[in-house]
Structures are given as C-alpha cells and as structure tokens.
C-alpha positions in Angstrom: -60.8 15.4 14.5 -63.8 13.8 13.5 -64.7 10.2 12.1 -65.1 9.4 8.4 -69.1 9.6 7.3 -68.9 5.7 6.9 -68.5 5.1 10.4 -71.7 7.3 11.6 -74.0 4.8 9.7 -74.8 1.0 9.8 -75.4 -0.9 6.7 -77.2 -4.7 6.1 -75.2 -7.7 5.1 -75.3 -6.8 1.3 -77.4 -9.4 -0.7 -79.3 -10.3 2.4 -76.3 -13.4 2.5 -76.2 -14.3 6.0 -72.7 -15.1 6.0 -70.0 -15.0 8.4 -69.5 -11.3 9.4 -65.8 -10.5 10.5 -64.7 -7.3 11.7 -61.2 -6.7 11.7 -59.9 -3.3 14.0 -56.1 -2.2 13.1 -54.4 1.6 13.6 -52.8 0.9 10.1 -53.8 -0.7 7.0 -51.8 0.1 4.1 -51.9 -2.1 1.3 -49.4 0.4 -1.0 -46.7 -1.4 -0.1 -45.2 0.1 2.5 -44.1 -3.9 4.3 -44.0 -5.0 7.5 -47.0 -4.5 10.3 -48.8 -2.3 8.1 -49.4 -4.3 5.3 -49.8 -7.4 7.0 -53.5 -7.2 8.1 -54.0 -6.5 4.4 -52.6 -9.5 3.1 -54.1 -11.4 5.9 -57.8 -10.0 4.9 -57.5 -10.5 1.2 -56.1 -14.5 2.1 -59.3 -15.2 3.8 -61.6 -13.8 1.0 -60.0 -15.3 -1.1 -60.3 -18.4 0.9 -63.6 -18.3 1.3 -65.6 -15.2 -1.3 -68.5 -15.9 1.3 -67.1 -13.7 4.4 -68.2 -10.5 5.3 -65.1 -8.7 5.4 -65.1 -5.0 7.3 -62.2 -3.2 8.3 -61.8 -0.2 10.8 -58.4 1.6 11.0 -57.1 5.0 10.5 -56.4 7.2 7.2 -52.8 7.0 7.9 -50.2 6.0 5.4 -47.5 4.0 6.9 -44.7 6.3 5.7 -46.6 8.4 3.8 -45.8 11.2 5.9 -49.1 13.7 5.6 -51.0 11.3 3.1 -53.9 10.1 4.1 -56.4 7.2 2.7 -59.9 8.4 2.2 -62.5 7.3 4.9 -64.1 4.5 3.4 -63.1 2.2 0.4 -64.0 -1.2 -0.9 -60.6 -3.2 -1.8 -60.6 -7.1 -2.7 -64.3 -7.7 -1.8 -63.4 -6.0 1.6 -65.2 -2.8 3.0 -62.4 -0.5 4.9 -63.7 2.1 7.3 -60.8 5.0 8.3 -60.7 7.5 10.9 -59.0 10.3 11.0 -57.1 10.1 14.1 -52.9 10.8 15.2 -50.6 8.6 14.0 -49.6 6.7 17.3 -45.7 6.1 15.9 -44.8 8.8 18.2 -41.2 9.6 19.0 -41.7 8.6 23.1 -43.4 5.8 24.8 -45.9 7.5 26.8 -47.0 9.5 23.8 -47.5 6.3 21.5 -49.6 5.1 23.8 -52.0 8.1 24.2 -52.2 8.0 20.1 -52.9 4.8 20.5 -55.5 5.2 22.6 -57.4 8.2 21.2 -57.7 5.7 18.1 -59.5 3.1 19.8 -61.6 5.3 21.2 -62.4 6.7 18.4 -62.6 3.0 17.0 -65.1 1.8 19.5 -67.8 4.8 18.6 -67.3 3.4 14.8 -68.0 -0.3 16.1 -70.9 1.1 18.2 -72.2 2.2 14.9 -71.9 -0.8 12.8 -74.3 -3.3 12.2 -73.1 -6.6 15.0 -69.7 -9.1 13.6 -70.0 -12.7 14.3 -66.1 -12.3 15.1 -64.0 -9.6 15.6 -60.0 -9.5 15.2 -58.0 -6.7 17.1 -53.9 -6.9 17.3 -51.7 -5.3 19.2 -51.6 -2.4 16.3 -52.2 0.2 18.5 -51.6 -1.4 22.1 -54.8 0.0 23.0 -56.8 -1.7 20.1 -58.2 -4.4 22.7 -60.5 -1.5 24.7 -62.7 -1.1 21.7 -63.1 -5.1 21.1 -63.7 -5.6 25.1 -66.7 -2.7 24.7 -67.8 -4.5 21.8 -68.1 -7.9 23.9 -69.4 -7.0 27.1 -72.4 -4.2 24.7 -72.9 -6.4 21.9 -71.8 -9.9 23.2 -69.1 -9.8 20.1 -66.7 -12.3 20.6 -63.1 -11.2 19.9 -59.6 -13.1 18.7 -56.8 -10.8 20.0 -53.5 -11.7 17.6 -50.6 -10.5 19.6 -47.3 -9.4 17.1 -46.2 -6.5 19.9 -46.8 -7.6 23.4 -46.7 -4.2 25.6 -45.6 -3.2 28.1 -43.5 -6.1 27.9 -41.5 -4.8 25.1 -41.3 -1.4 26.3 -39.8 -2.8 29.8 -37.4 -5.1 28.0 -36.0 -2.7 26.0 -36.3 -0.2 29.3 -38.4 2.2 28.0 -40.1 1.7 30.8 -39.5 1.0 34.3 -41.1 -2.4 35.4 -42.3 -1.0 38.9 -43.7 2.4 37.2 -47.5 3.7 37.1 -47.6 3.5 33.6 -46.1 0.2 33.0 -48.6 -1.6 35.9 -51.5 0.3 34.5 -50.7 -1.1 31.8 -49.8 -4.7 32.2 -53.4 -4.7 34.1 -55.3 -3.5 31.0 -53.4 -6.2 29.0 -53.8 -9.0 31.2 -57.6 -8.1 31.2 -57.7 -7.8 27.4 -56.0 -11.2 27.2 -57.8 -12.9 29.7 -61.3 -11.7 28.1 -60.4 -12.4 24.7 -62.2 -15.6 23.2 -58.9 -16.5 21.7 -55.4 -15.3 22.0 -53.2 -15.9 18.8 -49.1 -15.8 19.5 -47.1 -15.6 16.4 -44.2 -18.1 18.6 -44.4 -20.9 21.4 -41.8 -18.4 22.7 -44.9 -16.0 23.2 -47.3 -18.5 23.8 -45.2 -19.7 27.0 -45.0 -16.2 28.0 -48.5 -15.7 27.9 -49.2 -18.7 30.1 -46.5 -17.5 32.5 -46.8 -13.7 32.9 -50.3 -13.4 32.2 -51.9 -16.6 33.5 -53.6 -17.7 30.4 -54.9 -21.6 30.0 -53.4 -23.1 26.8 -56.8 -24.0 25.0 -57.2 -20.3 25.0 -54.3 -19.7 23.3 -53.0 -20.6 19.3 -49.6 -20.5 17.8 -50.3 -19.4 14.2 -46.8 -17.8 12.3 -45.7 -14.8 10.6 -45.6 -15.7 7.3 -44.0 -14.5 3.4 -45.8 -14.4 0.2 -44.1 -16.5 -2.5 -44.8 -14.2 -5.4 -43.0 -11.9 -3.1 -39.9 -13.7 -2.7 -39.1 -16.4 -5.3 -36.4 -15.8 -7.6 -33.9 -18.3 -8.7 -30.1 -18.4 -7.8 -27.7 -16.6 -9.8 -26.4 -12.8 -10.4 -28.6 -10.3 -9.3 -29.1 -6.5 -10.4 -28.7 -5.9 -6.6 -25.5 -7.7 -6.2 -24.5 -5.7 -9.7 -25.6 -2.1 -9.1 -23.9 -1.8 -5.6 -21.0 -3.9 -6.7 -21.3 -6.9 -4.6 -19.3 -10.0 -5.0 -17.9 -13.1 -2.8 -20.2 -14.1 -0.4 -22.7 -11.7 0.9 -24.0 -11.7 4.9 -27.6 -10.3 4.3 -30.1 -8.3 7.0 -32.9 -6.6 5.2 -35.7 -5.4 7.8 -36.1 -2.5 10.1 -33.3 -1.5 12.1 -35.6 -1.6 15.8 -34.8 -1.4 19.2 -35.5 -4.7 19.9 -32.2 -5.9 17.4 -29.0 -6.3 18.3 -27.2 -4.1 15.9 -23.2 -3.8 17.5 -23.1 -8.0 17.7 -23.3 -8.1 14.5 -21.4 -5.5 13.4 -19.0 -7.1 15.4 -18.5 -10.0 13.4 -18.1 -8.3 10.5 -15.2 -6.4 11.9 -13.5 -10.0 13.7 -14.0 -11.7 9.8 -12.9 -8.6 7.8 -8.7 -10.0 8.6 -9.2 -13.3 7.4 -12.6 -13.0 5.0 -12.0 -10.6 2.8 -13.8 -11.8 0.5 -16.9 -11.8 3.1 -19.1 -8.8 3.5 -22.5 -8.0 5.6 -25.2 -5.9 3.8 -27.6 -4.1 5.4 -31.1 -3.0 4.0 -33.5 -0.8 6.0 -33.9 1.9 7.9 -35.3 2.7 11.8 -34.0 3.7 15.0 -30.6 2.5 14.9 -29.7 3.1 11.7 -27.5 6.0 12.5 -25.3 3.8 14.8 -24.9 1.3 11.9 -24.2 3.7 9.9 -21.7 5.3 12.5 -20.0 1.9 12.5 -19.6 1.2 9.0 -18.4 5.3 8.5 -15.3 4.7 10.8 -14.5 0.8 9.6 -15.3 -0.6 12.4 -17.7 -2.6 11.4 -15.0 -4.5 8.9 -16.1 -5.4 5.1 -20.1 -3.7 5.8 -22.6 -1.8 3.6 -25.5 0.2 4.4 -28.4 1.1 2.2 -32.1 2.3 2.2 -35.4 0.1 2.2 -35.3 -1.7 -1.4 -38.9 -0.4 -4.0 -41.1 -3.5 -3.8 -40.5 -4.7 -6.8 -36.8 -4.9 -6.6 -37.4 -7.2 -2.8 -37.2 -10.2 -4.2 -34.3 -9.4 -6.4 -32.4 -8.2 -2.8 -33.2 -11.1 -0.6 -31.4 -13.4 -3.8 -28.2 -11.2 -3.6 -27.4 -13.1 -0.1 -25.8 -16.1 0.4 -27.0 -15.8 4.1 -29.4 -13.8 5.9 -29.0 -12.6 9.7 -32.3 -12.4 12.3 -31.3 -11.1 15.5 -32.8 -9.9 18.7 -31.6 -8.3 21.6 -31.7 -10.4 24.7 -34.9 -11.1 26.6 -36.9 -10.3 23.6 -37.4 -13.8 22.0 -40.9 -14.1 24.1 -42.3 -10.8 23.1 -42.1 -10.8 19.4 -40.9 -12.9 16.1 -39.4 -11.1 13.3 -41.5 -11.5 10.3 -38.3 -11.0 7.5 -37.2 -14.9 9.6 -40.6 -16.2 7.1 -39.2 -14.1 4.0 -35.8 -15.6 4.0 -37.1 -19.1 4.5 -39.0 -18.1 1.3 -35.9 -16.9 -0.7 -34.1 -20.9 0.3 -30.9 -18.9 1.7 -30.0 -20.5 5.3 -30.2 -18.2 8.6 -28.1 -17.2 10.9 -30.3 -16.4 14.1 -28.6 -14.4 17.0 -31.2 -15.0 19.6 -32.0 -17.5 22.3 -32.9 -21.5 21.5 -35.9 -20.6 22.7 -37.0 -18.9 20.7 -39.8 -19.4 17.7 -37.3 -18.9 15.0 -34.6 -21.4 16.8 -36.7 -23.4 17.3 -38.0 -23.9 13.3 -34.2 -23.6 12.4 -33.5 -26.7 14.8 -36.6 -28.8 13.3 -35.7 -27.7 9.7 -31.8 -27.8 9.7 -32.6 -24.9 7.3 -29.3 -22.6 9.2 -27.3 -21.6 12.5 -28.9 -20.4 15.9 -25.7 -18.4 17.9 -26.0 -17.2 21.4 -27.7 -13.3 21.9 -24.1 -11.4 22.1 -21.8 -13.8 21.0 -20.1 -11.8 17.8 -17.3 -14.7 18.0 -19.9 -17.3 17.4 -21.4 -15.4 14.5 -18.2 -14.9 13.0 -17.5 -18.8 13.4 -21.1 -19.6 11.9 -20.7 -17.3 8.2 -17.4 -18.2 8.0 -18.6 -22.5 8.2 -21.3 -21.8 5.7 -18.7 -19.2 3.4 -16.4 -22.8 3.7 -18.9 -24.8 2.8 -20.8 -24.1 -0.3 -22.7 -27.3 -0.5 -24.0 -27.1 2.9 -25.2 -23.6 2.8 -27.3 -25.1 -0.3 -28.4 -27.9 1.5 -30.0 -25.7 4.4 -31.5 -22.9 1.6 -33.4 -25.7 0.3 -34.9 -27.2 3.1 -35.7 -23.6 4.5 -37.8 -23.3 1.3 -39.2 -26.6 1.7 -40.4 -25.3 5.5 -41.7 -22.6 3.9 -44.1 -24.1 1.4 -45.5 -27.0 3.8 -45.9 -24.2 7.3 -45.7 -20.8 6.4 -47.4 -19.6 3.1 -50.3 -17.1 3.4 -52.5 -19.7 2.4 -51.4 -22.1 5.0 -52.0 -19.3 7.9 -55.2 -18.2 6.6 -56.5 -21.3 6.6 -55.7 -21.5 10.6 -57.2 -18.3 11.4 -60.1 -19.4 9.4 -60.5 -22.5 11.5 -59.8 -20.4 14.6 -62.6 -18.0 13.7 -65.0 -21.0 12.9 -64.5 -22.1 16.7 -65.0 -19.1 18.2 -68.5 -18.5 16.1 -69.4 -21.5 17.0 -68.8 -21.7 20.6 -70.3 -18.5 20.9 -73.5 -19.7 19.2 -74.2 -22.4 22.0 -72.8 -19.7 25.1 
C-alpha cells in the first residue's frame, strides 16, 4: 500500500505566520458522523481552531471511514482551517486481538515516514487510536526533539487483560505493557479522560502526577439539547410510561446481562417500566438473545439512531444507564456518561464509586451509582426515580447544569489548549 502524495512532501507555515504548529496523529478521523472515537479528534481539532484561528492545525490518519465499510477519504483535504493527511493503510478494527494490534502498528509505521516528511510541529498529540500510535510520536521526539501530549481514551494492554483477551503473564501482553510504559513515561504530558485512569497511571505505570492531566470526555450541546416532552422516537416505536435508556455501543467492556437483569426483576411489578436499547457492537446478539426469549422483561432493541434524530433519542428517556464490567472503571470512561448529562436526564451508573463517572454523579447529585453486578440494586434505583417524578427532574437539571460549567467542547478545548501552551513552552527553555 503506499502513502498519499501529501505525505511525501513538506510544506512552509502558510503566510510565513509563525504560529503555533500542532500535529495531531490518529488511525481514524471521520468527521461524517459516524460518533464515538472516530469523530472525536475531529470535534476536538475544529474546537481549538476555533478557539484560537491562529494554530497551525495538521492532521495524519488513515483513509478509512469508520463504518464505511470499503469507503475511503482521499489522501489529503483541508477541513475547518485544518490540513488532514491520510494513508492508505488496514483498518486495525480487526476481529482478534493480536491482529488489531499488527494493523495498528503497520499504521504508525507508516505514520512515522509521513511525520519524517513534514516540516517540524511545536506539539504533537497522539491517542491511543491505534495502540501503537505512540511509536511514531517517540521517533518524532528523540529525531526531531518534538515534544508529544499522549491522551489516553483506550489504555492497552490493560483493557485487553481485563476483559481477558489476553493473558496477563503472556509475551504479547508484557511486550506490550513495556512499549506502553515507555510511551507514557517519555511523553511530555499524559492526558487521562478520569482520576480513575489518572490513579492507574501513577500506580501501574509509575508516572509522577505533574506529568499527568485529567481533562473529560465531553458532548456537544447543539448535539444534545432538546426540550422535555413527546418525542418522534418515543412515537414511532411506540414508547410510553417511563423509559430506562442505553444508547452507545454494545462493547466488551459493558455489562450487558446486569442490566438486562433488572429489567426482567421490574417487568412483575413495573409494567409500565421499560429499558431501551440503542446501538449496535459485540454483544448485541446476546441482548438481542435476551430480549427474543423475554427474559430480559419489558426491553427493546434497536439500531444506531441517523444523527440528526440523536438528540431527539436521548429526550425519549426518563433515565439513561452507563455501565461497565468490573475492573474496567481505571481503563476507560464512557463518552455517552457526557451526552446524557447534556440531555438533563439523571444516570444510573453500574460501575465502581471509583470511578470518573461516580464520582461527577456524587459531586453533582445529577443520578444513582449501583454496585458492578448488582441487577437488584438497579432494579431498586429506576424503580425510586419511576416513584419519584420530581426527583428524577431535580437530578436532570443539575446534570445539565454540570454539563454547561465542566464538560462542553469549549470548556475542554480550552484545557488542552493550556496544556499544549506548557508543553511549547517548557520545551523552549529544555
């Protein structure tokens, strides 16, 4: 496969400007709308020029639509203000571990001859979109003296050992966790998305806190908003009484068969109750199994929402669920947690107190954190908020007030903006 032409050539800061030049390396960026990971960096990028028109924006990632199947982007483009550089590389969502890995690193090696070949960044910011993204900024540090802000969303091969994919004692899995801790350790800054994952940095991979910042997942309010009331949702699938919302990807790392659970122990005495669920991923076919053979009590099942019609979806609940499966809380934070606080409905988390989104639901008193596994104390939870109309109210509204003071896109590109700032800066006097 070979590299898109753009990548072959350099090019000089256009006007002559010397402003800040900020390279930004991800597998996919896919502004179509394809939702979580993908479109994330994009959102992130065009916050931060619009933040501050001044930036030098470039991006390197691959051709690949998100779930476009065979489509393809072409190899260079200019979006927002914002060069974008593509390669033409394997998709790395691969259906087994070790091969997800090896597409992911085949892209950054491919992604390190395209930095090679670009003119120097005053910053660089690499994710964990592919694992293997970090060996291409590390080159570009130790050649160029780049220094690079590593944003960790995906923290391998922690995830893949937690949700044993891998064995912890295995080749693979310490090769791995030796790259990582190098990558982490060398980066100039390490951004976790949770204190969750910030602690777990500092613990498992030895990092000093001043090397590490906690900047959230976030939602975009145009995105979201949408006042209370009937809903073409709630109409088209025939929805009534109060609705039990989880709208995301169905992933390993959720715990699926707790909450189908407490569907099926309300279903007797809530009839009236019912759990909706919106997606599609690994385990949708045992969801769907589940709600097939009623055994998941009053449940529906349905296919990822157009964009358009999101906002619309996320106002059809009355509450929406976050879960994870246990152990996970340190490795990741689900982004939809940011889009419901965003839509003023309460959550119901299933995961640790630990964790980054127990922990904003305890400081907001914006929903109900219940113990990973517990489908008894997530039955008890929707069926105190179904009781109590008023509270549930209460707890949508502060979540949206959470959400407009901590976790707008503005609000988080503003923090990576101060975070790059430092990093320039600090690497000026080095």
């Amino acid at each position: 496969m070979t590299q898109g032409t753009a990548c072959r050539t350099g090019r000089t800061a256009r006007n002559g400007k010397s402003n800040i030049r900020i390279g930004i390396l991800t597998e996919y960026f896919d502004p179509g709308g394809a939702g979580g990971v993908a479109a994330m960096m994009p959102e992130l990028a065009a916050a931060l020029k619009a933040q501050d028109p001044a930036l030098d924006l470039e991006v390197v990632a691959s051709r690949n639509v998100y779930r476009g199947g065979d489509d393809a982007y072409p190899a260079e483009q200019e979006w927002h203000g914002i060069r974008v550089l593509r390669l033409n590389t394997r998709r790395s969502n691969q259906p087994s571990t070790a091969r997800r890995l090896l597409a992911g690193l085949r892209f950054s090696l491919a992604a390190r001859r395209c930095l090679l070949g670009r003119p120097s960044y005053d910053v660089l910011l690499v994710g964990t979109n592919p694992p293997a993204g970090p060996l291409a900024a590390l080159t570009l540090q130790r050649n160029r003296h780049t220094p690079y802000v590593y944003l960790i969303h995906d923290l391998y091969p922690d995830v893949a050992i937690t949700l044993g994919a891998l064995k912890r004692d295995s080749w693979l899995a310490r090769l791995s966790a030796r790259a990582q801790r190098r990558w982490l350790r060398s980066a100039n800054r390490v951004v976790a998305i949770g204190r969750c994952m910030r602690d777990h940095l500092a613990t498992r991979y030895g990092l000093v806190p001043e090397r590490i910042e906690v900047i959230p997942n976030w939602s975009r309010i145009e995105r979201v908003s949408r006042p209370p009331g009937e809903t073409e949702f709630r109409a088209r699938n025939g929805l009534s009484g109060f609705v039990v919302l989880y709208a995301g990807n169905f992933g390993h790392c959720q715990d699926f068969a707790t909450l189908l659970d407490a569907a099926a122990l309300l279903a007797p005495t809530h009839p009236d109750v019912t759990f909706v669920f919106v997606g599609d991923g690994a385990k949708r076919d045992e969801i769907a199994a589940r709600v097939a053979d009623g055994t998941a009590g009053h449940s529906r099942l349905f296919r990822f929402v157009p964009s358009d019609q999101f906002a619309d979806m996320m106002a059809a609940a009355d509450v929406s669920l976050v879960t994870l499966e246990s152990g996970a809380e340190a490795i990741g934070v689900p982004s939809k947690f940011y889009n419901i606080l965003a839509s003023g409905r309460p959550t119901v988390a299933l995961m640790a107190e630990t964790s980054e989104v127990a922990r904003v639901i305890a400081e907001e008193e914006c929903g109900l954190r219940v113990a990973a596994g517990d489908a008894a104390g997530l039955s008890r939870a929707v069926a105190q908020l179904a009781a109590d109309p008023a509270l549930a109210a209460q707890m949508g509204a502060r979540a949206r007030d959470a959400f407009e003071r901590r976790f707008t896109l503005q609000h988080v590109a503003a923090q990576f903006l101060d975070v790059f700032s430092q990093v320039v800066a600090e690497s000026k006097r080095a």
